[in-house]
C-alpha positions as a printed NumPy array, in Angstrom:
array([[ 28.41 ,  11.629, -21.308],
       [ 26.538,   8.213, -22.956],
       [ 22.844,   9.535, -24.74 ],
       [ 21.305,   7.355, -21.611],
       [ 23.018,   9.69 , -19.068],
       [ 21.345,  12.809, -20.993],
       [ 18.272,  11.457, -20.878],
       [ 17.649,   9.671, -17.304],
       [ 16.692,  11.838, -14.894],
       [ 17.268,  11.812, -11.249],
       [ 14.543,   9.144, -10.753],
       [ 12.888,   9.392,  -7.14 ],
       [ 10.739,   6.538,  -5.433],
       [  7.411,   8.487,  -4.026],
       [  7.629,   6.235,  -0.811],
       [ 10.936,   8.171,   0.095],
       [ 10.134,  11.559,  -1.201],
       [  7.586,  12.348,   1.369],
       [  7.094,  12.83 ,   5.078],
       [  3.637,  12.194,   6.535],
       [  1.98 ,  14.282,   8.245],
       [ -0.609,  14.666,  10.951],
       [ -3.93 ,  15.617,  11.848],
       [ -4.773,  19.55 ,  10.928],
       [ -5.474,  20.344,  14.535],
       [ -9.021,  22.293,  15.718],
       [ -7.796,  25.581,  15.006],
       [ -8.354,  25.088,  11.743],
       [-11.991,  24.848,  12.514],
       [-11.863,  27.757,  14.37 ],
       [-10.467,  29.524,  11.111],
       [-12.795,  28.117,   9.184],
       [-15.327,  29.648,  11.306],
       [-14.149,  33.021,  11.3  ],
       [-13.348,  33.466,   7.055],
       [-15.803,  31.118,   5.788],
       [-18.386,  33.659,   4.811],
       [-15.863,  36.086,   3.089],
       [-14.415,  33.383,   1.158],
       [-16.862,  33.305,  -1.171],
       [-17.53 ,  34.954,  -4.148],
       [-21.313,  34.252,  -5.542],
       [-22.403,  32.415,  -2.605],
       [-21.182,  30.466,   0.823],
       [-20.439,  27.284,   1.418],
       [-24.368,  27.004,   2.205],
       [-25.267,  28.537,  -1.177],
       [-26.374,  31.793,   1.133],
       [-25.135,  34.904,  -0.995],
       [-24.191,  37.189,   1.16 ],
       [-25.215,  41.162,   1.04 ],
       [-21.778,  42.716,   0.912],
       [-21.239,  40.444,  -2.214],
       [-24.404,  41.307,  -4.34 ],
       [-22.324,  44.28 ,  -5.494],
       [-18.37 ,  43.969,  -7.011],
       [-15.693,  44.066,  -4.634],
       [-13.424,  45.665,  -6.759],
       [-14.017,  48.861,  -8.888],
       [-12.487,  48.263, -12.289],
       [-10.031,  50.363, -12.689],
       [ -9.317,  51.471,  -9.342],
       [ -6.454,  49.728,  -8.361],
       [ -3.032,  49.602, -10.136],
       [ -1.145,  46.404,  -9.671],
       [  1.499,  46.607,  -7.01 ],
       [  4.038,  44.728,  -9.493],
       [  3.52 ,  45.143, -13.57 ],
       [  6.321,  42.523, -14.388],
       [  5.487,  38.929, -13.643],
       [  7.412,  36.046, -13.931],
       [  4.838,  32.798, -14.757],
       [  7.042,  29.55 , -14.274],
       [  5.604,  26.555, -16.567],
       [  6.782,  22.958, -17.798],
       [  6.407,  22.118, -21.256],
       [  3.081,  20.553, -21.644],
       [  0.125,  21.457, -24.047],
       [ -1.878,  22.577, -20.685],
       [  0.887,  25.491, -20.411],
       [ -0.484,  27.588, -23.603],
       [ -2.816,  29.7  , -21.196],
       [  0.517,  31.585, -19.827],
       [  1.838,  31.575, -23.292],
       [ -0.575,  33.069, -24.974],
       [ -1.836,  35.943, -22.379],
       [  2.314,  37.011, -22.876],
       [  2.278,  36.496, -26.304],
       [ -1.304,  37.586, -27.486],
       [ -0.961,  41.099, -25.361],
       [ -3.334,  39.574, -22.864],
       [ -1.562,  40.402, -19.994],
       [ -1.23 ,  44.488, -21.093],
       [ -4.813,  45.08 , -21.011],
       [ -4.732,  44.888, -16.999],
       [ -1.591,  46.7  , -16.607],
       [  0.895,  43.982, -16.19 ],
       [  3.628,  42.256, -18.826],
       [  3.774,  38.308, -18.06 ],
       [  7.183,  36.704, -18.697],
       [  7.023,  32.785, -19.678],
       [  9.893,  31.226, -17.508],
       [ 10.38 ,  27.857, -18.756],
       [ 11.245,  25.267, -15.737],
       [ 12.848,  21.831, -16.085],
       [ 10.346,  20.001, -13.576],
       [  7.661,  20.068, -10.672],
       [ 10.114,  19.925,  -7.926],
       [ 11.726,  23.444, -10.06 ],
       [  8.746,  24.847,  -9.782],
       [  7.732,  24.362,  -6.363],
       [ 10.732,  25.452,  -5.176],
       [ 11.216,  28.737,  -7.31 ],
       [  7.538,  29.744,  -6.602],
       [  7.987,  29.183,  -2.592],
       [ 11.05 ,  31.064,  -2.806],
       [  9.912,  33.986,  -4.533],
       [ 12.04 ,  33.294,  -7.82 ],
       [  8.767,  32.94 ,  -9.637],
       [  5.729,  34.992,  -8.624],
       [  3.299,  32.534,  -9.716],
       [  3.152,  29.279, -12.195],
       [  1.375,  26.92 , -14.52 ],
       [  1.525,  23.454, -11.411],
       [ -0.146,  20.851, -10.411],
       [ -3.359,  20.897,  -8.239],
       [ -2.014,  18.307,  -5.828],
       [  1.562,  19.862,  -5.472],
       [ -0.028,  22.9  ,  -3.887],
       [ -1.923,  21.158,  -1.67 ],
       [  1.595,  19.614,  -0.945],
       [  3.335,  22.041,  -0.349],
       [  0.478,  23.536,   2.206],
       [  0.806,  20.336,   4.291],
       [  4.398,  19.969,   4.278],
       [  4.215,  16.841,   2.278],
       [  5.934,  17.969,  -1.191],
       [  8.797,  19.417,   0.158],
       [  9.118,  22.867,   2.477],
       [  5.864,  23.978,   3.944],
       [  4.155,  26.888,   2.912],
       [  1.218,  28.78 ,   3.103],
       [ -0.055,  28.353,  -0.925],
       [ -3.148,  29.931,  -3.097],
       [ -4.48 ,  28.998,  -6.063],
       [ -5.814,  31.665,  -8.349],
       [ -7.653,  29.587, -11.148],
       [ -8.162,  26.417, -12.394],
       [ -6.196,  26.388, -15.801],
       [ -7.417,  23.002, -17.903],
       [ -9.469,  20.319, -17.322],
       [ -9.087,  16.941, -18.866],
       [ -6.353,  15.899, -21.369],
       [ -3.907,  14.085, -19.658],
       [ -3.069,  10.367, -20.141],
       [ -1.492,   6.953, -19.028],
       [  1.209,   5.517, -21.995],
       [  2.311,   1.996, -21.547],
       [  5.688,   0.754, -23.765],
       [  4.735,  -1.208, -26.678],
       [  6.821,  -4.478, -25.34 ],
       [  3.539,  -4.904, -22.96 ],
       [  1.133,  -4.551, -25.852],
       [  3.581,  -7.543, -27.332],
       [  2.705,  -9.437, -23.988],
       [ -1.38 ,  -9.053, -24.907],
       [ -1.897,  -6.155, -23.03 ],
       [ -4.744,  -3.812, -24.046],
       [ -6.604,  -2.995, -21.202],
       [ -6.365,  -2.396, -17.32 ],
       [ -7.642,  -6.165, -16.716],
       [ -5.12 ,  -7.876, -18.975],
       [ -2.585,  -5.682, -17.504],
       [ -3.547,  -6.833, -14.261],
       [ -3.297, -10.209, -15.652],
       [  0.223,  -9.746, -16.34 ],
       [  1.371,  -8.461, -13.272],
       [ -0.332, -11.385, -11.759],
       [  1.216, -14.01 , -13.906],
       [  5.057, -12.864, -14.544],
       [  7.339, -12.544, -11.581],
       [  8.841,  -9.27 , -11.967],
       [  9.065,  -5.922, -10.835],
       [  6.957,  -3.292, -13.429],
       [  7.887,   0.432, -13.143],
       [  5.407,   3.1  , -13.684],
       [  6.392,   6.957, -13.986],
       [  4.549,   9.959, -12.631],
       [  5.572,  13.682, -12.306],
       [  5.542,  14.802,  -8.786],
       [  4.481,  12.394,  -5.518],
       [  1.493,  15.152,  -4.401],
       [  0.757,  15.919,  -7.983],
       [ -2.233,  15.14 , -10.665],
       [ -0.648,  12.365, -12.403],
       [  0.463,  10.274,  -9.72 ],
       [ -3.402,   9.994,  -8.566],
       [ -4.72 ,   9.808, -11.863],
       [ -2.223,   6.581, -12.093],
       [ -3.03 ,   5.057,  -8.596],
       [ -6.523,   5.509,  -9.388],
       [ -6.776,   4.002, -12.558],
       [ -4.327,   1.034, -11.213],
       [ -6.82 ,   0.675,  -8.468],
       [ -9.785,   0.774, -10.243],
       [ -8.081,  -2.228, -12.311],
       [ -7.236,  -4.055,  -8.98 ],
       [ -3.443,  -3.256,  -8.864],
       [ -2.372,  -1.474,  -5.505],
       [  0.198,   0.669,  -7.07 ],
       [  2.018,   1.211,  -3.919],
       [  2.676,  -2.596,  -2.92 ],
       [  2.557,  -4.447,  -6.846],
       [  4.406,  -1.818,  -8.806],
       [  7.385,   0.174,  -8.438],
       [  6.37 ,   3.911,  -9.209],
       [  8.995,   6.517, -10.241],
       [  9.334,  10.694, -10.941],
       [  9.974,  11.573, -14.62 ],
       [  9.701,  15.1  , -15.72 ],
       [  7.366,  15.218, -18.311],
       [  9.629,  16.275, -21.377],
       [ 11.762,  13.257, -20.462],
       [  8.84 ,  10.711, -20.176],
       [  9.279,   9.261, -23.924],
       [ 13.182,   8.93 , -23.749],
       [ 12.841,   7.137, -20.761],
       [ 10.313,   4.858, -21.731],
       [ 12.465,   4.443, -25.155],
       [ 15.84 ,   3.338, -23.162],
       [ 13.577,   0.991, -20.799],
       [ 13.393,   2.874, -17.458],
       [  9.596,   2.152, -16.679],
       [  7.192,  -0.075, -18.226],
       [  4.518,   3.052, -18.356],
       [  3.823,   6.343, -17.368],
       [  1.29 ,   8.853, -16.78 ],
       [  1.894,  12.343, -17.851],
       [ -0.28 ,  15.527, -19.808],
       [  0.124,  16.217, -23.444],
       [  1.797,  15.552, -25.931],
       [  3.835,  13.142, -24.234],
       [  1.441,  10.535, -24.72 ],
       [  0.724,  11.331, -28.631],
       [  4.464,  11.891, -28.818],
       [  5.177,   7.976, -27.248],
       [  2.678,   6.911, -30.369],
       [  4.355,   9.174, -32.386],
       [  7.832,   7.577, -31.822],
       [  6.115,   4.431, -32.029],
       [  7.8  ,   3.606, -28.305],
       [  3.969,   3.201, -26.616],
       [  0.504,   3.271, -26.656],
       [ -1.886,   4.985, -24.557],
       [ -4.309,   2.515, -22.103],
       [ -6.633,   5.491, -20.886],
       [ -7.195,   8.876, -21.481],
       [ -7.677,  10.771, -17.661],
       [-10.903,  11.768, -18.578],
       [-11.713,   8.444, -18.461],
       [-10.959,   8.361, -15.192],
       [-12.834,  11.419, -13.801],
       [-14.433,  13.49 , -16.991],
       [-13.894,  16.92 , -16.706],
       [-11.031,  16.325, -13.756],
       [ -9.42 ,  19.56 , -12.377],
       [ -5.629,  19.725, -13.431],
       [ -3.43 ,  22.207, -13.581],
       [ -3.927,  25.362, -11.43 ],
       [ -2.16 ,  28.804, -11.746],
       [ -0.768,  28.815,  -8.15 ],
       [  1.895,  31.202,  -6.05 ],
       [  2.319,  31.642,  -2.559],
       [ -0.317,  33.243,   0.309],
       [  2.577,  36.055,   0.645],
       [  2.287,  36.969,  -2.71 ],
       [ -1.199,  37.39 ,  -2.706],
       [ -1.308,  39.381,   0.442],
       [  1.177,  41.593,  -0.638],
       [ -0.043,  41.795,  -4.272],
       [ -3.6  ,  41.635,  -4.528],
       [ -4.36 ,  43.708,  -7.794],
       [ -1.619,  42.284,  -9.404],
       [ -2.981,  38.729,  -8.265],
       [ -6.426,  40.038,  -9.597],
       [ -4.69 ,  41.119, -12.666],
       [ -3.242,  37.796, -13.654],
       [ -6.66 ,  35.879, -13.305],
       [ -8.433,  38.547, -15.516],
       [ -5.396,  37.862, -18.326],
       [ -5.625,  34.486, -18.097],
       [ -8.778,  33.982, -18.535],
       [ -9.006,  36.179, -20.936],
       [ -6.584,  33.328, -22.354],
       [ -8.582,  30.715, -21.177],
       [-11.394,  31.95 , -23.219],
       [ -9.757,  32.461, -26.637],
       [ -8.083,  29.295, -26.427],
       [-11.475,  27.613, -25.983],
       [-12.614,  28.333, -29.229],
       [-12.174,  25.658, -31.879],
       [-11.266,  28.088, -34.517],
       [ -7.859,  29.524, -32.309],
       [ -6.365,  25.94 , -31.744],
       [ -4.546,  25.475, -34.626],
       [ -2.857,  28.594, -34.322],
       [ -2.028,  27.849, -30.455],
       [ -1.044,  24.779, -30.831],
       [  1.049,  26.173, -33.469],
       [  2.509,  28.848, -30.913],
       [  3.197,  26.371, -28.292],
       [  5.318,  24.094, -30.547],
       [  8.442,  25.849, -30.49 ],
       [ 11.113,  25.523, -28.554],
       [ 10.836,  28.138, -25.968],
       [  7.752,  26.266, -25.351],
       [  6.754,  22.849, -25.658],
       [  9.52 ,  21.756, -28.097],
       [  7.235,  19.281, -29.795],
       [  6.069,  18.843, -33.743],
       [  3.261,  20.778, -33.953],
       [  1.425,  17.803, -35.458],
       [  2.302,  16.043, -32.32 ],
       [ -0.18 ,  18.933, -29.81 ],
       [ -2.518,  19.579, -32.663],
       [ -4.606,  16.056, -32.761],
       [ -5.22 ,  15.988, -29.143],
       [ -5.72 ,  19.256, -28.636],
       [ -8.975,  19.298, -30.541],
       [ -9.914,  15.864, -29.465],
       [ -8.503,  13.649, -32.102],
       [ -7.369,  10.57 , -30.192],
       [ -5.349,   7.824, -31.765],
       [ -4.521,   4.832, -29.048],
       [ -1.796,   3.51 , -31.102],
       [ -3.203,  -0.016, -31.37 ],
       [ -6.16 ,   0.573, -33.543],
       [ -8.316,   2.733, -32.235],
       [ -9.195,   6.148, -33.295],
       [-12.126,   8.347, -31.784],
       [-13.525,  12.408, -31.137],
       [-13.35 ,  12.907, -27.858],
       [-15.64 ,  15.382, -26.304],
       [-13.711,  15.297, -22.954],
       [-10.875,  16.745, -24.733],
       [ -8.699,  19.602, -23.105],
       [-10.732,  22.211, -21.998],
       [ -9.667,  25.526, -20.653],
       [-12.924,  28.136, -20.385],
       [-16.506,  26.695, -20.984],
       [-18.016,  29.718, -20.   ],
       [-15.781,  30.065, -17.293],
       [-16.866,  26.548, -15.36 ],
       [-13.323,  25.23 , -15.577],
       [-11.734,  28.266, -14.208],
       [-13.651,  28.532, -10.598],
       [-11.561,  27.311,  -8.336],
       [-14.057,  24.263,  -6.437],
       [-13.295,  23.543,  -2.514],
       [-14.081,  20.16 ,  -3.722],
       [-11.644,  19.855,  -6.1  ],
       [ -8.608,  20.621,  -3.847],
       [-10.319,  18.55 ,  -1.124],
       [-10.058,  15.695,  -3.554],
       [ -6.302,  15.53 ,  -3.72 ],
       [ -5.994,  15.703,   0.078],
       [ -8.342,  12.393,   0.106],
       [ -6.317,  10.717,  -2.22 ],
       [ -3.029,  11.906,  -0.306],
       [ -4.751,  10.091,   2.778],
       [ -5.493,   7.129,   1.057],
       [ -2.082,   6.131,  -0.211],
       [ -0.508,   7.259,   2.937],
       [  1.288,  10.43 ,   2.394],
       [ -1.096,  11.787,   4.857],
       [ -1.223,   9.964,   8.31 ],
       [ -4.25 ,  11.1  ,   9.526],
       [ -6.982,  13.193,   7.722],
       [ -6.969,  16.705,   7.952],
       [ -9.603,  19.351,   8.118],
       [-10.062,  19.119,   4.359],
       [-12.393,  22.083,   3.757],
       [-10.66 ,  24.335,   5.934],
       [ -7.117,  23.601,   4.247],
       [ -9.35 ,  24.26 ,   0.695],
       [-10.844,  27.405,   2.072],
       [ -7.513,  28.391,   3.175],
       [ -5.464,  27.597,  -0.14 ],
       [ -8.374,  28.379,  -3.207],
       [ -8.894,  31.895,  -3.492],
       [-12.535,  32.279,  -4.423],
       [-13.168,  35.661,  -3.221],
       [-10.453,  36.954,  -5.694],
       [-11.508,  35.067,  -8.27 ],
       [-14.763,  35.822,  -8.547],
       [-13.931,  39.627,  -8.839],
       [-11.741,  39.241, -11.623],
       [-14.562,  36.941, -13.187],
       [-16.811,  39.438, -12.121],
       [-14.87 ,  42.419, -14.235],
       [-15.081,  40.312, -17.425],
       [-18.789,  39.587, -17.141],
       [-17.809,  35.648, -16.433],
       [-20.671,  34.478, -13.925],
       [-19.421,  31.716, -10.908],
       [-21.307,  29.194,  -9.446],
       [-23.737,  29.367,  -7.055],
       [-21.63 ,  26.632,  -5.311],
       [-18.382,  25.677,  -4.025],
       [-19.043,  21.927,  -4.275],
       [-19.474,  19.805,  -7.41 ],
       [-20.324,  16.534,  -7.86 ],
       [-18.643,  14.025, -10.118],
       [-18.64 ,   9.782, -10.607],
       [-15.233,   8.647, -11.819],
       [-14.337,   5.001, -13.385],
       [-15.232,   2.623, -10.597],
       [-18.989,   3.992, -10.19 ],
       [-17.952,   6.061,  -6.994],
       [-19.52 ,   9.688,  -6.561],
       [-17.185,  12.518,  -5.229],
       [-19.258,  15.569,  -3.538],
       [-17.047,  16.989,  -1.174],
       [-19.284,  16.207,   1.589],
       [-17.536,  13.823,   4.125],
       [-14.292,  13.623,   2.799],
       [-12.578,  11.799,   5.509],
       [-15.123,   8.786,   5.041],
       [-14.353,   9.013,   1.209],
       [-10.721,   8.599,   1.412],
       [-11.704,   5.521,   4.086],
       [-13.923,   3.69 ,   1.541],
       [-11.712,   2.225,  -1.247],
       [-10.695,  -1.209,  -0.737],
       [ -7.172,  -0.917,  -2.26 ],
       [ -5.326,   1.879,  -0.433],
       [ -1.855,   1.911,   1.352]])
């Protein structure tokens, strides 16, 4: 076998990997009715806290978990360490349970071990769940996500023969692809996932429909940088350290940071199926409260060096330590000059305000799946988030660690091109961008 067969994945168009979709008929609504006001752990969807909730809905303590071996199934980016270090750091023990780290070899992996029960939960991407619910990321299934992992801390990497070419920016890149007859490639990591939207987004914020002026590719995120070395796409959007590793190998440079694109962005999720979590609620439970407990330690400046030392190795991330360490405390390096402290770095805790798991946030990813038209028609987006993020149970593991939640399910953010996301009419939000498929 040549080096270029080792390295090349199986690359897969996102136009032919998916099948729309339609419409989330009225039942949904009729769900929605019925659950809405247990879903909720500090307050409903109308900020109403409800009586049987101003007291914990779990007694610490009194509930063993159904299962006390786990098997967590991650891909080898910085945004993993959570799962790594609740096994590692004897996280997991203090609720009863022993986590095993199962490294996977991509997305698609991952999907497809959690829905089949190989893997009882995993480190994934917030838009592959919401997927997999709809029966656009491969086999349906009924998915929940426990927690939000990270925010932030993912990136777009273009090859350095475009920086050759003058570009430095999304308008000169757009420039480019106006002015040279060719066909550019761009990589994400899964059709549904984070990075393809953070990509079309930031293409379409720069004017370039990335579904009718570039041809967009899957890479698994280990093999982003050989790829890009050996000339399969022209750039890529992927988490860390792939980007600091393309500088690092001096084979790109990164364009934009995804906090750029949406600051404090929701990314990866720790996600399994609805079965599991019906059949395994304290062990569920039990996994939030160790991750987070994670979450939390990571979060402080002071542990990063020594996590991003953990992660490094090659049961992990497989990456020079230098390589996680810079980014992972907000030193950013562009590759073409620029150097700067970002506060938007990685983020896993904050007091626990990355770890609630936001209706809005999944809702997003369904708008964006309806605007480049891997959904046909719009579905009942908060129902499908009420159905899928599993506030109730995360607030009572919060709860047991004295983490507060918000008082809302919503949040409000403005990303790149000005416009705000609230969550509140989703279906006219995905309608509203001028460049969509």
């Amino acid at each position: 076998m040549s080096d270029k067969e080792q390295v090349t994945p199986t690359l897969i168009d996102s136009a032919n990997n998916l099948n729309p979709i339609n419409t989330v008929d009225s039942s949904r609504r009729g769900f929605l009715k019925n659950t809405i006001a247990g879903v909720v752990g500090a307050a409903t969807i109308m900020n109403i806290l409800p009586a049987s909730l101003q007291t914990n809905a779990w007694a610490a303590g009194s509930d063993a978990p159904e299962i006390t071996e786990v098997k967590i199934g991650f891909i080898p980016l910085t945004d993993c360490a959570p799962i790594i270090v609740a096994a590692e750091m004897g996280f997991d023990k203090k609720y009863g349970i022993k986590i095993t780290p199962s490294k996977e070899a991509s997305w698609a992996a991952i999907r497809d071990k959690t829905v089949n029960g190989e893997l009882h939960a995993a480190h994934v991407l917030y838009g592959l769940m919401y997927g997999v619910q709809l029966g656009i990321g491969g086999q349906k299934k009924d998915m929940a996500v426990l927690m939000t992992l990270n925010h932030n801390g993912q990136g777009i990497t273009l090859a350095n023969q475009l920086k050759e070419k003058g570009v430095t920016d999304g308008r000169s890149l757009k420039r480019l692809l106006d002015n040279e007859n060719r066909d550019y490639t761009f990589a994400q990591t899964f059709p549904t996932g984070t990075h393809a939207m953070w990509l079309n987004y930031w293409l379409a914020a720069n004017g370039i429909n990335p579904v009718k002026d570039v041809k967009t590719i899957v890479v698994p995120p280990p093999q982003m940088v050989a790829n890009m070395r050996i000339g399969n796409m022209d750039g890529y959007c992927v988490g860390e350290p792939w980007n600091a590793r393309a500088i690092f190998d001096k084979v790109g440079f990164s364009i934009a940071t995804s906090q750029d694109i949406w600051t404090d962005h929701p990314e990866k999720v720790l996600g399994t199926t609805a079965d599991f979590v019906a059949k395994n609620p304290n062990t569920s439970r039990a996994m939030i409260m160790a991750i987070l407990d994670a979450c939390r330690y990571i979060e402080a400046t002071e542990n990063r060096a020594k996590v991003a030392k953990l992660i490094a190795g090659k049961a992990y991330v497989n990456a020079p330590e230098e390589v996680i360490a810079g980014r992972f405390v907000g030193d950013y390096d562009n590759g073409i000059g620029k150097k700067w402290k970002d506060p938007n770095f990685m983020k896993f805790f904050e007091d626990g305000k990355v770890n609630f798991p936001y209706l809005s946030d999944g809702m997003w990813f369904l708008t964006q799946h309806k605007r480049w038209g891997l959904l046909k028609s719009d579905p009942d987006y908060l129902a499908v988030a009420t159905k899928i993020n599993q506030v109730k149970l995360y607030s009572e593991a919060a709860s047991q660690l004295g983490i507060s939640v918000p008082k809302d399910v919503m949040r409000s953010s403005k990303l790149m091109d000005g416009v705000v996301w609230d969550g509140k009419n989703p279906a006219a939000y995905a309608a509203g961008f001028k460049i969509k498929a």
